[in-house]
C-alpha positions as CSV (number, residue, x, y, z in Angstrom):
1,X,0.0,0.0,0.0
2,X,1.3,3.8,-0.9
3,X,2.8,5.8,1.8
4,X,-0.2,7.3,4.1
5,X,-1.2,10.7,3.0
6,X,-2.4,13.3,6.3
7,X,-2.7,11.9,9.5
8,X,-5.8,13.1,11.6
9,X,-5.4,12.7,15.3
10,X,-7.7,12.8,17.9
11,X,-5.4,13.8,20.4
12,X,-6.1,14.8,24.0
13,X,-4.8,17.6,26.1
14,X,-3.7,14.7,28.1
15,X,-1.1,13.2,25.3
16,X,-3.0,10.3,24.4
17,X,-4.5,9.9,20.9
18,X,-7.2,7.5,19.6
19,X,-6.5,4.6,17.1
20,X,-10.0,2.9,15.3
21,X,-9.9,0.0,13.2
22,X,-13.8,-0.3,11.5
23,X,-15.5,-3.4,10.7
24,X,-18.4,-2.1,8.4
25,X,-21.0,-5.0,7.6
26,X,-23.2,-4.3,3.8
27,X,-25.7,-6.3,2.6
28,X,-25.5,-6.5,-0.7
29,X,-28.1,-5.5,-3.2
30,X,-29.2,-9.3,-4.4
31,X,-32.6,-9.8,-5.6
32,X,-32.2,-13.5,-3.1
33,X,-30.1,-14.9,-0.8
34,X,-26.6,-15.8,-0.3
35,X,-26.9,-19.3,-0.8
36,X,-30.6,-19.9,-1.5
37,X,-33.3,-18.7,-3.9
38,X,-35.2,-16.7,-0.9
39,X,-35.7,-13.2,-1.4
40,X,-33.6,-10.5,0.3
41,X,-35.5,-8.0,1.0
42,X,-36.5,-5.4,3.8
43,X,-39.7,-4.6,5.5
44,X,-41.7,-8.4,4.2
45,X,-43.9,-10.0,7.0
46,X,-41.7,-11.6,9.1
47,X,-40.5,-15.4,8.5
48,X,-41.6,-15.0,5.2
49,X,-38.4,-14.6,2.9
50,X,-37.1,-18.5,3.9
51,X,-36.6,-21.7,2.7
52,X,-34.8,-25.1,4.2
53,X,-31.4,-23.4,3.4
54,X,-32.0,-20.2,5.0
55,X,-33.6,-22.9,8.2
56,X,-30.5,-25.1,8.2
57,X,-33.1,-28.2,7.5
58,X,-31.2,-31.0,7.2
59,X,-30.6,-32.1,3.7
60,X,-30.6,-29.2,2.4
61,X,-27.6,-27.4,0.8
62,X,-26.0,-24.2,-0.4
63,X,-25.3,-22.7,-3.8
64,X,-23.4,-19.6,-4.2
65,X,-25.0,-16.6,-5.3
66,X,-23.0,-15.5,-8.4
67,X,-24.0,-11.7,-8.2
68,X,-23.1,-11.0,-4.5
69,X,-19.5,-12.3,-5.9
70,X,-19.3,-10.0,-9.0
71,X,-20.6,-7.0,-6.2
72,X,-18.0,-8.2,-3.5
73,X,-15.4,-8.2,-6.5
74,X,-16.5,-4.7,-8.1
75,X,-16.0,-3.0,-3.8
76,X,-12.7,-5.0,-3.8
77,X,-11.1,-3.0,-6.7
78,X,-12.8,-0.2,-5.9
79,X,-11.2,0.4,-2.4
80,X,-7.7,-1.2,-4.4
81,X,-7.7,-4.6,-3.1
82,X,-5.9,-7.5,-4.5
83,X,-9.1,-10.3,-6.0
84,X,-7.9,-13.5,-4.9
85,X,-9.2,-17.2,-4.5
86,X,-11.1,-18.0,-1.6
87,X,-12.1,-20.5,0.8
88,X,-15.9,-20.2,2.6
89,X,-15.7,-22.0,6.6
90,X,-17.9,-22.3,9.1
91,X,-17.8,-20.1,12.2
92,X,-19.6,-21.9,14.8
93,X,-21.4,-19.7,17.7
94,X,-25.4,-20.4,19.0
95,X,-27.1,-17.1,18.8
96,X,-31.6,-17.9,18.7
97,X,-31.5,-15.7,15.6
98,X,-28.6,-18.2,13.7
99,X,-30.9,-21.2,13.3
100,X,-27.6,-23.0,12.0
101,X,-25.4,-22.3,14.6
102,X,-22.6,-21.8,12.6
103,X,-22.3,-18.8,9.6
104,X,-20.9,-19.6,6.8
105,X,-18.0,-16.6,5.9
106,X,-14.8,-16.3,4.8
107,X,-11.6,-16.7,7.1
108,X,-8.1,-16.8,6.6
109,X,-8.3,-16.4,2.4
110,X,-10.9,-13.6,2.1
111,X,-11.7,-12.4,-1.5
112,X,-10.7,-9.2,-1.0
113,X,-7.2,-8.7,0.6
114,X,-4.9,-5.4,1.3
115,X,-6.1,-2.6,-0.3
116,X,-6.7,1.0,0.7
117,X,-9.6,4.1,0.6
118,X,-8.5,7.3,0.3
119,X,-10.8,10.2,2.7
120,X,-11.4,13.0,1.4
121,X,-9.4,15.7,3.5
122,X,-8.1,13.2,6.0
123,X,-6.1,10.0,5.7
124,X,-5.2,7.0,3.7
125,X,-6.8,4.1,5.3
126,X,-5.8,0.6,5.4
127,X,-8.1,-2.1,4.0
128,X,-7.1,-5.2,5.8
129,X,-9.8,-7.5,4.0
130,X,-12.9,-8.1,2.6
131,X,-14.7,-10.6,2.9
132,X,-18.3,-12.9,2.3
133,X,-20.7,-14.1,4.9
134,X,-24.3,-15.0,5.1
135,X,-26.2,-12.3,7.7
136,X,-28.0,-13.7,10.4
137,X,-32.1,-13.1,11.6
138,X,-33.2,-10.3,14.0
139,X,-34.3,-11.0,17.5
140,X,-36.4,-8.4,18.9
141,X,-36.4,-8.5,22.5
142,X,-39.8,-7.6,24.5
143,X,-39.6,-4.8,27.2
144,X,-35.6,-4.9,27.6
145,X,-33.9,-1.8,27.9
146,X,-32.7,-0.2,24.5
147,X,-34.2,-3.9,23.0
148,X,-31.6,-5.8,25.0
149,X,-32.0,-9.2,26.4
150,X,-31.3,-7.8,30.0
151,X,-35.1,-7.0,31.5
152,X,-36.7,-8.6,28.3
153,X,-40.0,-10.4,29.3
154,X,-39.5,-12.4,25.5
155,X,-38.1,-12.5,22.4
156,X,-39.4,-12.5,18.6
157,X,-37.0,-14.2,16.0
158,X,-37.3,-13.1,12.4
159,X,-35.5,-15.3,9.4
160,X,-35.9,-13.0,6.9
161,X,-32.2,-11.4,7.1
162,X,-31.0,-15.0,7.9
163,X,-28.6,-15.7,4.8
164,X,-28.8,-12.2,3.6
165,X,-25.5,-11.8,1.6
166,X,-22.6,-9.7,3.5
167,X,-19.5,-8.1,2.7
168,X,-17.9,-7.2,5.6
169,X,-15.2,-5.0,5.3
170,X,-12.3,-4.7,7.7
171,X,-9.7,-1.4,8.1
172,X,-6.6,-1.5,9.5
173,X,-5.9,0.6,12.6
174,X,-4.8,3.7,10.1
175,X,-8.1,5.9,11.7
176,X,-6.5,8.9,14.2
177,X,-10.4,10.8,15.4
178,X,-13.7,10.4,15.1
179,X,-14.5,12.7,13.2
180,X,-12.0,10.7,10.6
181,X,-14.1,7.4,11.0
182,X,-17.2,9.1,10.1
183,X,-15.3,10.8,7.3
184,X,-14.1,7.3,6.3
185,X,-18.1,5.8,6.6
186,X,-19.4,8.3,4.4
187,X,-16.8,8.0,1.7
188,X,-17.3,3.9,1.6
189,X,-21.1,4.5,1.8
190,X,-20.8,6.7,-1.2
191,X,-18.8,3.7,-3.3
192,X,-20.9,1.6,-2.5
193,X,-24.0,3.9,-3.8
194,X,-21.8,4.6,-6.9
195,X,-21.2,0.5,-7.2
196,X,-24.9,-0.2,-6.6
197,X,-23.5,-2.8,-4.7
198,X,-25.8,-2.1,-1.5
199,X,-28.6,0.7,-0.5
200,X,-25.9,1.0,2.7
201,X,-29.0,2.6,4.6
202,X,-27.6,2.5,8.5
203,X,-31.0,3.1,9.9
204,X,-32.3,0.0,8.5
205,X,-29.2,-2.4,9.2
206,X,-27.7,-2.4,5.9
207,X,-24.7,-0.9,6.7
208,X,-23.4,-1.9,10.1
209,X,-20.5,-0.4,12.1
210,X,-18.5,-2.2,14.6
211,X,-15.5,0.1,16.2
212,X,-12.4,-1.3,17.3
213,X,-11.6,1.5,19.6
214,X,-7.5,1.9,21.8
215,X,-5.5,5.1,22.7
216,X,-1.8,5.0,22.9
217,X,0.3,8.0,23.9
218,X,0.7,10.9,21.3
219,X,3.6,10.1,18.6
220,X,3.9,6.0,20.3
221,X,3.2,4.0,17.0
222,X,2.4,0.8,19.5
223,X,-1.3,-1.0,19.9
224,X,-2.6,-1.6,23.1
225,X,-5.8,-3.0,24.3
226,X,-9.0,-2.4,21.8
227,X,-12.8,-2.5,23.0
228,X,-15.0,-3.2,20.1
229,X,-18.4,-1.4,20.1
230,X,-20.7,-3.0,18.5
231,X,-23.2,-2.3,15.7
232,X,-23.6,1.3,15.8
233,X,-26.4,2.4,13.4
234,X,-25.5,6.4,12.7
235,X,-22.6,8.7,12.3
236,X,-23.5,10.3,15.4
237,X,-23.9,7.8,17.1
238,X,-20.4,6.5,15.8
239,X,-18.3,9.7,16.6
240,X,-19.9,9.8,20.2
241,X,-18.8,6.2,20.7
242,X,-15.6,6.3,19.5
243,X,-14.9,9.7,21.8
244,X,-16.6,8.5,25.1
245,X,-14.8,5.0,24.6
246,X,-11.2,7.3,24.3
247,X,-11.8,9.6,27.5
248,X,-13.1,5.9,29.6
249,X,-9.8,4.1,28.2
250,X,-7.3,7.6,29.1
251,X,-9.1,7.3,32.4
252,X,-8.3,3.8,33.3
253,X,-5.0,4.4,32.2
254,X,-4.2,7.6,34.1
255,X,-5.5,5.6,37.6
256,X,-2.9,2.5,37.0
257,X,-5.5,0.3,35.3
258,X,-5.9,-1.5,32.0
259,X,-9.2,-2.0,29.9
260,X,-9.3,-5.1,29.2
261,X,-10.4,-6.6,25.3
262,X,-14.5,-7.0,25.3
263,X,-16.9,-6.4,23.7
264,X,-19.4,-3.4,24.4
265,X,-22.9,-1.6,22.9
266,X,-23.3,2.0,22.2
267,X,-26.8,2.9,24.3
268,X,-29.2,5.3,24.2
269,X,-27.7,7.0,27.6
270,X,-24.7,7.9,25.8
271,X,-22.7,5.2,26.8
272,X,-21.2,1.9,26.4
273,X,-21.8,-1.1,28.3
274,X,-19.9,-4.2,28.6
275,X,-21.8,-7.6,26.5
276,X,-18.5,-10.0,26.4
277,X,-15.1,-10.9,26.6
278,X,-14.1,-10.4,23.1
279,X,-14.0,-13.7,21.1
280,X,-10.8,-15.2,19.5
281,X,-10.8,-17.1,16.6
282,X,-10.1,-20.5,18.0
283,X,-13.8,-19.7,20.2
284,X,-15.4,-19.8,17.0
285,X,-14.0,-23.1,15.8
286,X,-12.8,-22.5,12.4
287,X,-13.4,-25.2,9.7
288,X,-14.0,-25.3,5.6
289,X,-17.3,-25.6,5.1
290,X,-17.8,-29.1,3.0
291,X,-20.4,-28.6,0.8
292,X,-18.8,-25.4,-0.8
293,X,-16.4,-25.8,-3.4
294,X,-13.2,-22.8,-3.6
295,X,-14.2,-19.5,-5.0
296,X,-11.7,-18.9,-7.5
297,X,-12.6,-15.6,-9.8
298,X,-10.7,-15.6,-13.4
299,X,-9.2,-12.8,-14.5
300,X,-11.6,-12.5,-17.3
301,X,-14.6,-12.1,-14.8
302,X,-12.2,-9.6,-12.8
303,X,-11.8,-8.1,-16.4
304,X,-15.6,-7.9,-17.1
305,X,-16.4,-6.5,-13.4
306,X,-13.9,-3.7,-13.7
307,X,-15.4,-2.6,-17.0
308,X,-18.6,-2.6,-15.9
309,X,-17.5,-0.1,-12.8
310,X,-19.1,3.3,-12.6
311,X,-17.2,6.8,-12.1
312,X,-16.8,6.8,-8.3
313,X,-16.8,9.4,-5.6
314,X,-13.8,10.8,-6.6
315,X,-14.3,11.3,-9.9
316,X,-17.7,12.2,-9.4
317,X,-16.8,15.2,-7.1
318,X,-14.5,16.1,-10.1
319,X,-17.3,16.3,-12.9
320,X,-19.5,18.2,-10.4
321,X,-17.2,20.6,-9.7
322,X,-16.4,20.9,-13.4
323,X,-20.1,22.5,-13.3
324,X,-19.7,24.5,-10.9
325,X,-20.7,23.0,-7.7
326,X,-18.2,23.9,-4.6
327,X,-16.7,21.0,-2.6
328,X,-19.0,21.0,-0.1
329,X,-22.1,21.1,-2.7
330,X,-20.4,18.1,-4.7
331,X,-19.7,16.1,-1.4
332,X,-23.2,16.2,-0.3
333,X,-24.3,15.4,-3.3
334,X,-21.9,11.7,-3.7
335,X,-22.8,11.0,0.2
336,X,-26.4,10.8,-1.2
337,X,-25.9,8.9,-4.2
338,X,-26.7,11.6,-6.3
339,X,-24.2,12.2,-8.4
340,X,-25.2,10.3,-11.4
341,X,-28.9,11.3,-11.4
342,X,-27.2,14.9,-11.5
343,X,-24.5,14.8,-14.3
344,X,-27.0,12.5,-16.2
345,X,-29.8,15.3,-15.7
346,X,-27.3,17.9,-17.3
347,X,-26.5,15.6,-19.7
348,X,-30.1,15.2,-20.8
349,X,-30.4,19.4,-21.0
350,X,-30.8,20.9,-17.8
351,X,-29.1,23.6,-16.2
352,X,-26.2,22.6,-14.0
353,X,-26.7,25.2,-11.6
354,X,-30.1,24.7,-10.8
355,X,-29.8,20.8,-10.8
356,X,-27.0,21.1,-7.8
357,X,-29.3,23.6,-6.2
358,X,-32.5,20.8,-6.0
359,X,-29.8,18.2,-5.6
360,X,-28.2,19.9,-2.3
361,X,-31.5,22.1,-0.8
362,X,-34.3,20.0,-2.2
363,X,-33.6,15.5,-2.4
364,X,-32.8,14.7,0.8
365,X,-35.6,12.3,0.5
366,X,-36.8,9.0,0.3
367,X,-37.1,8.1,-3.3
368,X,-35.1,10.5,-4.5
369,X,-32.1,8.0,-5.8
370,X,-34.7,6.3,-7.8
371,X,-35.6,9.9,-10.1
372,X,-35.4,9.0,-13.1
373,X,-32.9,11.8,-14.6
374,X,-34.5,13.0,-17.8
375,X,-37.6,13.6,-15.6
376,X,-35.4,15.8,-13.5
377,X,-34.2,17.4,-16.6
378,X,-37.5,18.6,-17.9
379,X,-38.4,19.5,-14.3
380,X,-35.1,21.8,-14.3
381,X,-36.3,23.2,-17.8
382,X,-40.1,23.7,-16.6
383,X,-38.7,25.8,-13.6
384,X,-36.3,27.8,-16.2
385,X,-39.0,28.7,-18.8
386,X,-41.3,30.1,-16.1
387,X,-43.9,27.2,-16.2
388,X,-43.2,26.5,-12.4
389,X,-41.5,29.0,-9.6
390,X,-39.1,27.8,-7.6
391,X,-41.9,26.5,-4.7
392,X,-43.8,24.9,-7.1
393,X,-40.7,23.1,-8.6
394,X,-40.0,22.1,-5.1
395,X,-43.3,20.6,-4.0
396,X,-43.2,18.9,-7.5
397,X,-39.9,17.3,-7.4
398,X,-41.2,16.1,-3.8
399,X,-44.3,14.6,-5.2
400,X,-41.6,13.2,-7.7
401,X,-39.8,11.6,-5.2
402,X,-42.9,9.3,-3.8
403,X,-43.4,8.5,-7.1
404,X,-40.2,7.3,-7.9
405,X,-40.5,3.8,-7.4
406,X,-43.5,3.3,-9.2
407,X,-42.4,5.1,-12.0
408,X,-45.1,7.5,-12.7
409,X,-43.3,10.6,-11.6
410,X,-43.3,13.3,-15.0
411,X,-43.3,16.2,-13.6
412,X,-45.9,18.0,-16.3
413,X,-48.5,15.6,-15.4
414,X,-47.4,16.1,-11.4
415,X,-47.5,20.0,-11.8
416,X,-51.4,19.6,-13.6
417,X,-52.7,17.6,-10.9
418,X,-51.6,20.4,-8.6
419,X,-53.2,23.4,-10.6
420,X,-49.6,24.7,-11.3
421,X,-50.0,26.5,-14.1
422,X,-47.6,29.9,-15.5
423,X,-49.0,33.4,-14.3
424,X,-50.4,35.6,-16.6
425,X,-48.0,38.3,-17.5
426,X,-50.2,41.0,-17.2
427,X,-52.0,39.8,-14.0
428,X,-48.8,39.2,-12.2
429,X,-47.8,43.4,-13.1
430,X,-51.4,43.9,-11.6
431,X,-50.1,42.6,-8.6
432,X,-46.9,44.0,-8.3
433,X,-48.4,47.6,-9.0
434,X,-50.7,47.0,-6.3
435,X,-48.0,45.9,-3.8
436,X,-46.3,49.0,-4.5
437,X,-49.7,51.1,-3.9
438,X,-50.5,49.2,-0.5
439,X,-46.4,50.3,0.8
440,X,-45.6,53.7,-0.4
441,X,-43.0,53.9,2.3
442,X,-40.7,50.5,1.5
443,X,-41.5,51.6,-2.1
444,X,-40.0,55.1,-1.2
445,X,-36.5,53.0,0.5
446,X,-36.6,50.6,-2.4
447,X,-36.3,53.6,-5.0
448,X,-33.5,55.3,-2.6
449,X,-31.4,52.2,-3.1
450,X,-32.2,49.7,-0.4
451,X,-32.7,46.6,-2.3
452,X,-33.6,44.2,1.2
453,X,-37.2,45.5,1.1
454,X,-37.9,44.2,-1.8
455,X,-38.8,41.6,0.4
456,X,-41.8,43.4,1.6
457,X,-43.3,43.3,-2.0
458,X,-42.3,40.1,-2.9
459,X,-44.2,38.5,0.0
460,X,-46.9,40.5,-1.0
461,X,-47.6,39.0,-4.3
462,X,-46.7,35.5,-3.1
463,X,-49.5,35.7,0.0
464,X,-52.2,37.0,-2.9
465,X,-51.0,34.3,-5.3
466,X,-51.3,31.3,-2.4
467,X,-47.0,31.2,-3.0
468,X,-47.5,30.6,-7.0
469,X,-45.8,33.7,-8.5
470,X,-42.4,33.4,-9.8
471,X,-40.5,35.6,-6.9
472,X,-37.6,36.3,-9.8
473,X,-39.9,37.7,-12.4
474,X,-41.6,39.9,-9.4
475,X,-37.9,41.0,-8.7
476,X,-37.7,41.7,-12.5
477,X,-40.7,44.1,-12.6
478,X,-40.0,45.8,-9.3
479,X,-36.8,46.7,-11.4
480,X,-38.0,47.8,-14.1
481,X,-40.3,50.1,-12.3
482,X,-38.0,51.5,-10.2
483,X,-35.6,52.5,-13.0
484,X,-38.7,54.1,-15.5
């Protein structure tokens, strides 16, 4: 791996600095299973999405799913990992919600193997590995706190996620802050939007975090003893973790003790509490798993896989800004897996600066990854002709949005259904000239050079219209008024 770029610390006043390693678990965007026919999806009726694989039943047996490779494959060269032949084993632990009790991942010959991502602004980071496993169920437990088993009354077991195909993907310890870790999420969220390899949505358990969290004092390049926090579902919730788990380590240290290596949760109290001793690999009793033959990728396929690659974050920030979007404008924009919908809307005709502008202030909504962008285009070319103001091309492009999956989102049949229809030239001057009337006084300051209350008659117009006249073109006639 090239030399590491910037090195973000999160060092304390106290000399000590924080090292994270990330273990970030995706499930990948299959239409089924892992290594069955089920369906992997979210939000079906529980224990519906199964069959005798997903069950463990005996008799039956797996068969790879040849997509979740080619998407494991595509995130392996994408973070500059070396594609190499693999070996699936079973891990054997009893959790209720593993109905095998074992998982079937990859151990010592992962897919993916030492590579690196580049953070915007911060550091190189280390890819250790990357690797395929099957996902377990979900066990919702009944009137614990924070849905723990501590206090819970019972328990609920759902098999839908059981063989949900993951690619969990490891760092090495090359993270200095929290603030770097979350940097380091949100740039491997946005691949992975770029890839369409996974909708990587934390708040639905797509995209898990686990944080391998040690401090060390400032400039020591040693590793001492890591916690690992488990399954944190939100940046915040990530960058508080990682900070409170620092001070509570620093603290130990500075009164002569030593954390010891466990395994913790992030809770709702702002805090993390102890689950386990942290697991080895000889606890989980290691073995090939017999009825899967080697994974073996040829280069062709590797070929094939690369070629098919989209641009990525880094290249997409470049084409943005090549329109004219800032940094911060093009960065939002890849976090939201937007970028293509965007330069593909230009492409199609509409205005770049207007597309960013709806992009960044109006789409961060459900749905909107799904626009389809020539329908954004013509929206974008609706609002530049005058057929919609900027409202109405808002609360458009939001019905838009809900629409989206079902694919019945044109935005002239959208804007008709709402009554949005161009003002009349002459009645919108009507207007104006009778804003002006009803506030000789801002008219007076307006004339004298004090272009703020323009406001006043703006908000005028927009109150008598019900917020349907273009606010430019009122601008535009309290102009040209003002200068006859």
């Amino acid at each position: 791996m090239p030399a590491a770029q910037h090195r973000e610390t999160g060092t304390s006043p106290d000399g000590w600095e924080t090292v994270v390693g990330l273990e970030v678990h995706v499930e990948l965007a299959t239409d089924t299973k892992l290594f069955s026919a089920a369906p992997s999806r979210f939000g079906d009726e529980p224990n519906t999405n199964v069959t005798p694989v997903c069950l463990g039943l005996p008799g039956s047996l797996p068969v790879l799913n040849r997509r979740a490779v080619e998407l494991a494959i595509a995130v392996g060269l994408a973070l500059n990992c070396e594609i190499r032949p693999s070996i699936f084993h079973r891990k054997n632990y009893f959790y209720p919600d593993m109905p095998k009790d074992y998982q079937v991942s990859q151990y010592d010959q992962p897919i993916c193997s030492d590579g690196w991502l580049d953070v915007p602004g911060a550091n190189r980071v280390g890819i250790e590995r990357a690797h395929l496993e099957e996902d377990a169920g979900k066990t919702t437990h009944l009137g614990g706190a924070d849905g723990r088993i501590h206090g819970a009354v019972g328990a609920l077991v759902d098999y839908n996620r059981a063989g949900t195909p993951l690619l969990e993907i490891v760092s090495r310890p090359d993270i200095g802050s929290a603030a770097e870790a979350s940097a380091y999420v949100e740039e491997l969220r946005a691949i992975l939007l770029a890839l369409g390899a996974s909708d990587a949505r934390l708040e639905e358990g797509s995209m898990r975090v686990d944080a391998n969290i040690s401090v060390r004092p400032a400039g020591s390049d040693e590793l001492r003893t890591r916690c690992e926090v488990k399954n944190v579902n939100s940046l915040r919730s990530l960058r508080n973790a990682i900070d409170y788990e620092a001070r509570r380590h620093i603290g130990l240290y500075q009164s002569g003790e030593q954390p010891i290596q466990e395994t913790r949760h992030w809770s709702t109290d702002g805090r993390t509490h102890s689950l386990r001793s942290k697991e080895e690999a000889d606890d989980y009793r290691y073995f090939p798993e017999p009825d899967l033959v080697p994974l073996a990728p040829d280069p062709e396929w590797i070929s094939r896989v690369r070629a098919a690659m989209p641009a990525l974050p880094a290249a997409q920030r470049e084409r943005l800004g090549e329109l004219g979007a800032d940094l911060d404008d093009a960065q939002i924009i890849v976090n939201r897996g937007l970028a293509s919908l965007v330069l593909d809307a230009v492409g199609a005709g509409a205005d770049a600066n207007r597309t960013v502008m709806h992009a960044v202030q109006n789409l961060a909504l459900d749905g909107a990854e799904l626009l389809d962008a020539t329908q954004l285009a013509s929206l974008v070319q609706m609002e530049a002709a005058g057929q919609l103001t900027a409202t109405q091309a808002k609360t458009v492009l939001g019905v838009m949005c809900e629409r989206a999956r079902d694919g019945n989102a044109d935005p002239g049949t959208i804007a008709a259904e709402l009554g949005f229809e161009a003002m009349d030239s002459s009645e919108l001057e009507r207007l104006v000239d009778q804003a002006i009337a009803d506030h000789p006084e801002a008219w007076q300051k307006f004339c004298a050079g004090e272009a703020k209350v323009a406001g006043v008659f703006v908000g005028a117009v927009m109150k008598a219209t019900r917020g349907q006249a273009d606010g430019k073109a009122v601008n535009q006639l309290l102009a040209q008024r003002r200068d006859t």
